[in-house]
C-alpha positions as CSV (number, residue, x, y, z in Angstrom):
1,X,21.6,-55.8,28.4
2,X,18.4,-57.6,29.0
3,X,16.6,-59.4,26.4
4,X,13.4,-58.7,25.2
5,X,11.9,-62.2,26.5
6,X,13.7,-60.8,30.2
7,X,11.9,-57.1,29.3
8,X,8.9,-58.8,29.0
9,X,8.3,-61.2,31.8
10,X,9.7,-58.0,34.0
11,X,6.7,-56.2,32.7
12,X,4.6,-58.6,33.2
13,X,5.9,-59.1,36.6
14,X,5.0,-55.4,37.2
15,X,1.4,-55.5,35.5
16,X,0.8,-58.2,38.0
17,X,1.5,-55.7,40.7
18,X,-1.2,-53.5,38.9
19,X,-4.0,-56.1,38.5
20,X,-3.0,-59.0,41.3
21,X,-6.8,-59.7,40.5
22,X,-5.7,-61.5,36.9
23,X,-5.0,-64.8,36.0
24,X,-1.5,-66.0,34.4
25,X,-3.5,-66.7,31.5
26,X,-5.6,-63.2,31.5
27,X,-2.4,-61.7,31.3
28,X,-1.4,-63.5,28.3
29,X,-4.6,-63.1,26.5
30,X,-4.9,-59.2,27.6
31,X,-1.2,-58.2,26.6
32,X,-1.9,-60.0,23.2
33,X,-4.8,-58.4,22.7
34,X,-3.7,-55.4,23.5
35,X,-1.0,-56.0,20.8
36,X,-2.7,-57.0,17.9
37,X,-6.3,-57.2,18.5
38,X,-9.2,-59.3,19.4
39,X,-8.1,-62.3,17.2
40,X,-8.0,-66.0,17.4
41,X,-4.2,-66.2,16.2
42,X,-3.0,-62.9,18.4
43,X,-1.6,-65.3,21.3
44,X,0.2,-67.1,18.6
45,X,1.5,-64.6,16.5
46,X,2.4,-61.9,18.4
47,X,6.4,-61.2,18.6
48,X,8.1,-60.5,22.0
49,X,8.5,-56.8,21.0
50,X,5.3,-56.5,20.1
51,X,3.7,-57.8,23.5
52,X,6.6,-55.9,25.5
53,X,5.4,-52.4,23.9
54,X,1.9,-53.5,24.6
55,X,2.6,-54.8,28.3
56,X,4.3,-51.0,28.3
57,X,1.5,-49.2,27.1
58,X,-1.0,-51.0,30.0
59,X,1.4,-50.2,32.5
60,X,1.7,-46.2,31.8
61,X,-2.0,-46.1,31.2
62,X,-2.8,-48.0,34.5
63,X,0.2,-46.9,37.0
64,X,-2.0,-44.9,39.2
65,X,-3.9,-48.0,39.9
66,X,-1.7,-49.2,42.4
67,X,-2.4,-45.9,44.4
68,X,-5.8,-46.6,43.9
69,X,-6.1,-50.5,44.8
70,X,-3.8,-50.6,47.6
């Protein structure tokens, strides 16, 4: 079984596949955000599960992208 940390780099792995456009560090700051919100300490606080749910919920809402882009 995969770890959450393992889950979550694979996800990320896959938005980057969805938005090659991005930064490391836009990925980072977006995933967060789309975590917990536009706040200073998101980056910091944020919990594995929590950014792995979030880095979900961008890749449902943008899988037809890669149709799109490519």
């Amino acid at each position: 079984m995969k770890s959450s940390r393992e889950e979550l780099l694979a996800a990320l792995a896959e938005l980057g596949t969805l938005f090659p456009e991005w930064r490391f560090g836009q990925f980072v700051a977006n995933v967060a955000t789309s975590a917990r919100g536009p706040n200073a300490k998101t980056i910091w606080d944020s919990e594995d599960e929590e950014l792995l749910a979030a880095a979900n919920r961008l890749i449902e809402r943008n899988r037809n992208r890669e149709h799109i882009s490519a």
